[in-house]
N, C-alpha and C positions, 0 to 999 in steps of 0.2 A: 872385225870380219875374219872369219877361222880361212885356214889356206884349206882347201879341200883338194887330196888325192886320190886315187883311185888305184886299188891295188890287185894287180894281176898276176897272179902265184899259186897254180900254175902258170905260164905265160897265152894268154889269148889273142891274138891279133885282132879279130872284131872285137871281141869287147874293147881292147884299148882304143882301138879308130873311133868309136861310140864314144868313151869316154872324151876323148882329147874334143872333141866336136860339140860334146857337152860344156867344154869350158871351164875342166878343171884345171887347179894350178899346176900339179905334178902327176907322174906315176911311179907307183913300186913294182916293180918285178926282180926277174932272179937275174943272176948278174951275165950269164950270155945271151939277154935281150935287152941290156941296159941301150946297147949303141942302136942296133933298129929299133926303137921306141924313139932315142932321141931326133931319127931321122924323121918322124913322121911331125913331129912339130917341135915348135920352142918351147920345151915348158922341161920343168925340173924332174929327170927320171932318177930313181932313185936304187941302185940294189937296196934288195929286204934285207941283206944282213947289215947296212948303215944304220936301219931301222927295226929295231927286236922288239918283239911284241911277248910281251908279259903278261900272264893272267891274274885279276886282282883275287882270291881268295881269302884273303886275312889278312891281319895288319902287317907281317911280316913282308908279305908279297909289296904293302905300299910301304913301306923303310925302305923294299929293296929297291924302289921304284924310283924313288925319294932319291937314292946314294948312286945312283946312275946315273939321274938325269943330272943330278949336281958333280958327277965327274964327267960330261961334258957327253954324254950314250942321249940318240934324240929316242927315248921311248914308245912303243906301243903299245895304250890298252887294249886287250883281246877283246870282242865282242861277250857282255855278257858281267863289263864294269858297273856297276853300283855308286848312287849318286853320293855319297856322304865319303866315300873313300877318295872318290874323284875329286870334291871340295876338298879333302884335307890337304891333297898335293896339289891343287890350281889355285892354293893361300900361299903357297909359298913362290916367292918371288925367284928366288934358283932354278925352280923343278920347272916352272910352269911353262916357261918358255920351248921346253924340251919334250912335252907333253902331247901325243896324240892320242884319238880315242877311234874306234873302229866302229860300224856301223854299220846295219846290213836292211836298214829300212829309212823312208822319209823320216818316221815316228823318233827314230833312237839319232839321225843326224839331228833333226831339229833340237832335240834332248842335249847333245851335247854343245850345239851353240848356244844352250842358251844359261849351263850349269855357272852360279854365282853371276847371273848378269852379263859375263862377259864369255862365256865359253870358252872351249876346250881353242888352245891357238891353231892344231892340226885336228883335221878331223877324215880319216880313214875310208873310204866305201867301197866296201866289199862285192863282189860280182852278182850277190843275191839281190842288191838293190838297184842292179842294172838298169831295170826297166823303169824308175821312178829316178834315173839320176840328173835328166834334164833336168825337175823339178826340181831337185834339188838343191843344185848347183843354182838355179833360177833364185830360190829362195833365200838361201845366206847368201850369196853373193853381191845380188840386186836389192832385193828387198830392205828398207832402212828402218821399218817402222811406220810409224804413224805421225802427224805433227797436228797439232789442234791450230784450225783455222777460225777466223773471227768473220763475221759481218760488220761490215765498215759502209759506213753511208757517204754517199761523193760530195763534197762542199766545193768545189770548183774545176773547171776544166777549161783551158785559153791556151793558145798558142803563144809559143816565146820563140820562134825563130830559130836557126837553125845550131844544128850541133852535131857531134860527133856522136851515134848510135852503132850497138854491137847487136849483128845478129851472130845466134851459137849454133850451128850447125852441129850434129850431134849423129854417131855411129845408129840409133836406134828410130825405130819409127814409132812417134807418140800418137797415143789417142784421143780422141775427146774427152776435154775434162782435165787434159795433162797441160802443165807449163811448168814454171820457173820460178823464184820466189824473187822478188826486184825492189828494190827502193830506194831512196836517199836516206834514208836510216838503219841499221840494223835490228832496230828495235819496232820498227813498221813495216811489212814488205808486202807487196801486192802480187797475189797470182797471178803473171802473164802467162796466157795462154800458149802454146803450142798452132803453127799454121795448117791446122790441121782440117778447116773449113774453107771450101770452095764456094769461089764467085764468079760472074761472068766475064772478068777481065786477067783475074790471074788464078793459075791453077792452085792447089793444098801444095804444102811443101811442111807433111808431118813431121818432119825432123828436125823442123826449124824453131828455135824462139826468138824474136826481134826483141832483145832483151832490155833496150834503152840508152838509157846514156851509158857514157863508158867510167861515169865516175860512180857509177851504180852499185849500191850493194848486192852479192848474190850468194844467196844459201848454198853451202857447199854441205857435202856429207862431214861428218864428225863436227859436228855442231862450227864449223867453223864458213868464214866470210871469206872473199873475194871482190875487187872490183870487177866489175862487167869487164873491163878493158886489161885486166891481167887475164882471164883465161886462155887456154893456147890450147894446141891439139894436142891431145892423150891428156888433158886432164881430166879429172872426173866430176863430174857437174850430179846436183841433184833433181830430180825432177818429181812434183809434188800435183798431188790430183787433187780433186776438188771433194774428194771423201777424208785428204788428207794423207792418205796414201803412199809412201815415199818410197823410191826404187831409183839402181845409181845409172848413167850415160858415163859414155863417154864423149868427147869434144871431139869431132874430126874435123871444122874447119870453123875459124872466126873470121865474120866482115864487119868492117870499122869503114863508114860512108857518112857523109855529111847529106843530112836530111832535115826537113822540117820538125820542130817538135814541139809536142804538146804538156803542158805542167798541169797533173793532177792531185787535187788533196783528196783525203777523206780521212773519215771521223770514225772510230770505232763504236758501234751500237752499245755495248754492255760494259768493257771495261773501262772505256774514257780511253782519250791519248787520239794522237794525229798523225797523219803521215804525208808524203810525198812521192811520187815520182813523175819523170821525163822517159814519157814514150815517142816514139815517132808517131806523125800527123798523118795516120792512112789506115782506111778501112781494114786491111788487113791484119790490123794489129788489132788485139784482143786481151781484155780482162774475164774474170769468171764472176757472171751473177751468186748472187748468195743460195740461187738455187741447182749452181753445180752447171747454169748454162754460160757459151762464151758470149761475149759481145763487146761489138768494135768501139775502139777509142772515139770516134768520128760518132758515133751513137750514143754517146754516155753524156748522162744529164743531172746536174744535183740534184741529188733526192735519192740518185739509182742505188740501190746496194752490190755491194762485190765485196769477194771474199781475201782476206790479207790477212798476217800472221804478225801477232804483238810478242814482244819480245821485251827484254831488257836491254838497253843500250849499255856500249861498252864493247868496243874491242880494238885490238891493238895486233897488227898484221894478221889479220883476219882469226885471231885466238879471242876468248870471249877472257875478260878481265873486268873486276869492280870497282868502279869508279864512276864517279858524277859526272856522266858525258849528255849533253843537251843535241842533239841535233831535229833540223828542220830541210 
């Protein structure tokens, strides 16, 4: 995920209130606005001369681009960089850290997150892209990608008594369609849904996911795992739609309550394999049918389909590793 700044030089005061509100990491301006910029929020202001932007022209210009960034100058490409010049310094491992690119459209940020797979590590936005910078910023930031979800058919659902379940309260308000990836495997995990459906007893609380037992596996971003019962607030949690859709929360409060709970298997339709999980024993809790709709645990019947995500098992403090790990 590139840090995105926004660079104000000449100095603007709306534009930067706009930016910072947008949700960028940093700003650049000139250096007797550094201190009122940093009044207006926490984020990383920067003078422009910490950061000198280079024009890429010819090979010359990326040598010299190259012998800067590797004596310790955090560079900037000028709007107007070229992708194969950009590739030769985000190969090397010195330069690349040191590396920003400027951008004065959705089109050309998107371009630069996404040069060799990994993109540009800073990415610059200039005041012409003002008007498209929410998006922006929406998009590398939140946005994770895609994950392929499975059709799994339900082979049992009973109650086991009670246990320790986490719900994740979460800085954002989800939507239909949205939850959390959950399981007693990391190799099987079940979309819980989001409380984002009203009933006649208790209101929506769209920001919640009652995400199950607390020894529960949960998909975090950067392909890595968690237990349901280590998250904490300010971590970053993943939350995954039932198109598959992936965009990142953050955690503002975890509750850990002893409640009834329910032990669900199912069966995957097309690849083969099985999974598990321990939700809590209440209408409000909710998986996602295979056709992208929710429905409560208290309603789910073998035979039903719902969507879950197969994986390779295998991890070790929530890092993916290979090895012949069997879990049920």
């Amino acid at each position: 995920m590139p840090a995105i700044f926004f660079k104000s030089v000449p100095f603007a005061k709306e534009d930067v209130t706009l930016a910072l509100e947008s949700g960028v990491d940093g700003v650049i301006t000139d250096a007797a606005h550094v201190q009122s910029v940093a009044g207006l929020a926490l984020c990383d202001v920067r003078d422009d001369t910490s950061m000198p932007t280079l024009t890429l022209a010819g090979k010359e210009d990326e040598e010299q681009a190259a012998a800067r960034a590797r004596a310790g100058e955090n560079i900037v490409l000028r709007r107007g960089w070229e992708i194969i010049p950009v590739e030769n310094l985000l190969a090397q491992p010195d330069v690349a850290p040191r590396l920003a690119l400027e951008a004065g459209s959705g089109a050309e940020a998107r371009l630069a997150a996404g040069i060799l797979e990994r993109g540009a590590p800073t990415i610059v936005i200039l005041p012409e892209a003002l008007p498209d910078l929410k998006g922006i910023v929406a998009e590398l930031k939140l946005s994770q990608g895609a994950l392929a979800l499975s059709a799994a058919t339900v082979q049992e659902v009973r109650p086991v008594g009670l246990g320790h379940r986490v719900c994740v309260d979460t800085l954002s308000l989800l939507r239909r369609g949205q939850g959390m990836l959950v399981g007693n495997s990391s190799a099987f995990t079940f979309l819980v849904h989001a409380e984002t459906e009203h009933n006649e007893y208790v209101a929506a609380r769209p920001f919640r996911i009652n995400a199950g037992g607390v020894h529960s596996y949960v998909i975090r971003p950067g392909d890595r795992t968690s237990y349901a019962g280590e998250l904490a607030p300010g971590d970053e949690t993943l939350i995954v739609g039932a198109d598959g859709q992936t965009s990142l929360v953050t955690v503002g409060r975890i509750k850990t309550e002893v409640r009834p709970m329910l032990y669900i298997r199912a069966e995957a339709d097309a690849e083969g394999g099985s999974g598990g999980v321990f939700l809590q024993n209440a209408e409000t809790i909710r998986l996602v049918r295979a056709d992208g709709t929710p429905v409560s645990v208290v309603d789910l019947r073998p035979g039903d389909r719902i969507l879950c995500r197969l994986d390779e098992a295998g991890r070790h403090f929530g890092m993916r590793i290979r090895e012949n790990i069997q879990e049920s």
